[in-house]
C-alpha positions, 0 to 999 in steps of 0.5 A: 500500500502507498502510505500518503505523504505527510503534510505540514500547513505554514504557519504564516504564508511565504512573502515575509519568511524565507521557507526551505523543503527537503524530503525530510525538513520544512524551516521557518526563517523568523523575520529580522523583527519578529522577536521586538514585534511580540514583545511589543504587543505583549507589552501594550496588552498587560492586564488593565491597560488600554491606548490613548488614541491622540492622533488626530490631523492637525485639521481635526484637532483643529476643530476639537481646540475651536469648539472650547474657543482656542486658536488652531496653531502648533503652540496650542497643539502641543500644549494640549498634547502635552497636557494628555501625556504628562498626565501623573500616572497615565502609563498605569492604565494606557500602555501606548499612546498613537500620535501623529507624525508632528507630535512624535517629531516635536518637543514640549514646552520644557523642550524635552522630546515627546518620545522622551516623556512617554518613554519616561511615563511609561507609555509606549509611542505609536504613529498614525501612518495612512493618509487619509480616507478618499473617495473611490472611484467607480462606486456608490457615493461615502465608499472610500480607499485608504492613501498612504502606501507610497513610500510607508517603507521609507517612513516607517524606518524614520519613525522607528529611528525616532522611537516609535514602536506600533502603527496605526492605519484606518479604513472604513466601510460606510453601510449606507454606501453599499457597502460594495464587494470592491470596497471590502476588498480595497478595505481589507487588501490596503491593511494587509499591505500597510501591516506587512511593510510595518512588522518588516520595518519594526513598527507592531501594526494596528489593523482597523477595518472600521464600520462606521455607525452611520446609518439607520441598519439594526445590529444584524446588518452590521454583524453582517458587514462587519463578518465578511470584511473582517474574514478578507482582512484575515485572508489577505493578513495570511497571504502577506505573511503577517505575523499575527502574534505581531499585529493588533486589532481595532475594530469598532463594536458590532452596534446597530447604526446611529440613526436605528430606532432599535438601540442595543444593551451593552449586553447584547453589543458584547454577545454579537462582538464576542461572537464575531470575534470568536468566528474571525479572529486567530487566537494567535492576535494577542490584542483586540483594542475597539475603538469608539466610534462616536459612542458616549464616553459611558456607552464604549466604557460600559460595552467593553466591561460587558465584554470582558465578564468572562475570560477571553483568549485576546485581551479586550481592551480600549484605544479610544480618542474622544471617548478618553477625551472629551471631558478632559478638552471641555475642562482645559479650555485652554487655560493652563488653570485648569490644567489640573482638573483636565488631567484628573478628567483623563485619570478618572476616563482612563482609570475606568476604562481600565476596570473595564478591561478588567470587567469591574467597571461600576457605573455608578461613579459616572456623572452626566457628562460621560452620556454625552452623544459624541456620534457625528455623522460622516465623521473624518480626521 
């Protein structure tokens, strides 16, 4: 009788490591930075700590110092960056925060680098690396690519040499807008590729196919969306040869849309993210970090702490923007005065958050503020 050949599945598809076959050997080459890489996520996914997601466009950020009435120039930017980072203790509750490309080149007012600040705080530095969502060509209106991988080599190596050591890069899919099979793909073929060119250059990548909350769709249509997009993003991540203990993933919840008429309990936000998680997420991703999305600072505090009521083979946690800041830009008001109160505001959403994580985040010491509505439509940054 013929005995059949014996076979062995590759762990990670050919284009990053160098594989050789014999009759008798099959040999996996680790790539230059695999090690750093799992380090690294290992290090931002330690038990009850979530990111700090600061990185907004110069644009956006912009808008955000408008809207408590200060001017939009680099001083007031750093300022208000250096407020968030210089937060006493920070580091306790977020291992990481993402910047962008002007904060991780800038000093702060004392002159000392960012990157020397978080370093000290103990908060990992990260870089927003896209360029920015487009409209698609060819396809329904609000369905956009992503720009940014011209170059990201070259740029990558600048931000590793400046002390970076994660990434990150957002697509969106917009359900109102289709969303068309040639969007998803664009979505999911773009983060692939950004995340093979960081791990091969240092950087742990992000991974955020975002679904964005616009639309009146109920929960199942996003669970719907969300599924076929997130299998292609693990489809394509597997062809590029990514390295999965060395990514991070950041999905939005699994919500019905803004404008549903139908909204959700935490309870049943957790049930259907854990269970798309559960049927498209490798269990070798070490960290699922949500994001927002525009839910009020005590929907994305409380939707987390209900996903994190029994064990999960990820660490579920936060990278959260206005849902960590909110309050915090509200209480500064640009007046250094103030400074102390926006600061204790920052250890106060950050400290919860990290009780979610945990799954003991008590509502209870919430105030009005943290129910504000932050969900803005067609939102851009």
């Amino acid at each position: 009788m013929i005995q059949p050949k014996s076979r062995v599945a590759p762990i990670r598809a050919a284009s990053r490591q160098q594989r050789t076959r014999s009759a008798k050997s099959f040999v996996v080459q680790a790539g230059k930075y695999d090690a750093e890489l799992i380090a690294t996520a290992k290090k931002i996914t330690l038990p009850g700590k979530g990111l700090l997601a600061m990185d907004e466009s110069n644009k956006t950020c912009g808008q955000r110092l408008a809207s408590i009435g200060v001017e939009n120039t680099e001083l007031n930017r750093i300022r208000y960056r250096e407020l968030l980072l210089s937060t006493k203790g920070i580091g306790q509750w977020c291992s990481g925060a993402i910047l962008f490309e002007e904060t991780l080149f800038q000093n702060t007012t004392s002159g000392k680098s960012f990157v020397e600040l978080m370093n000290q705080q103990g908060i990992i530095p990260g870089i927003k690396v896209d360029k920015g969502l487009v409209q698609m060509t060819n396809t329904k209106p609000g369905e956009t690519w992503c720009m940014g991988l011209d170059g990201l080599a070259e740029r990558v190596q600048s931000y590793y040499k400046q002390g970076a050591r994660f990434a990150k890069w957002r697509s969106a899919v917009n359900i109102p807008a289709g969303p068309t099979p040639r969007a998803m793909n664009d979505v999911a073929y773009g983060l692939a590729r950004y995340a093979a060119i960081c791990q091969d250059n240092g950087l742990v990548p992000i991974v955020e196919p975002e679904i964005l909350l616009d639309g009146d769709h109920d929960i199942d249509r996003t669970y719907e969306v969300a599924a076929e997009t997130w299998a292609l993003t693990f489809k394509y991540l597997m062809d590029q040869g990514v390295l999965l203990e060395g990514i991070l993933l950041k999905p939005s919840m699994v919500t019905p849309g803004a404008e549903c008429k139908t909204r959700a309990s935490a309870e049943k936000i957790a049930e259907y993210t854990l269970r798309l998680l559960r049927n498209r997420v490798p269990v070798a991703v070490p960290g699922i970090m949500f994001l927002s999305g525009g839910q009020s600072e005590q929907e994305a505090t409380a939707n987390l702490n209900a996903m994190n009521q029994a064990p999960n083979p990820w660490h579920v946690s936060f990278s959260y923007a206005r849902a960590l800041q909110n309050n915090v830009l509200k209480t500064w008001l640009g007046d250094d005065k103030n400074k102390d109160k926006a600061q204790a505001a920052l250890v106060k959403r950050a400290s919860l958050n990290s009780q979610a994580q945990l799954g003991k985040y008590d509502p209870k010491t919430e105030d009005a503020s943290a129910f504000e509505n932050m969900f803005q439509k067609n939102y851009s940054y």
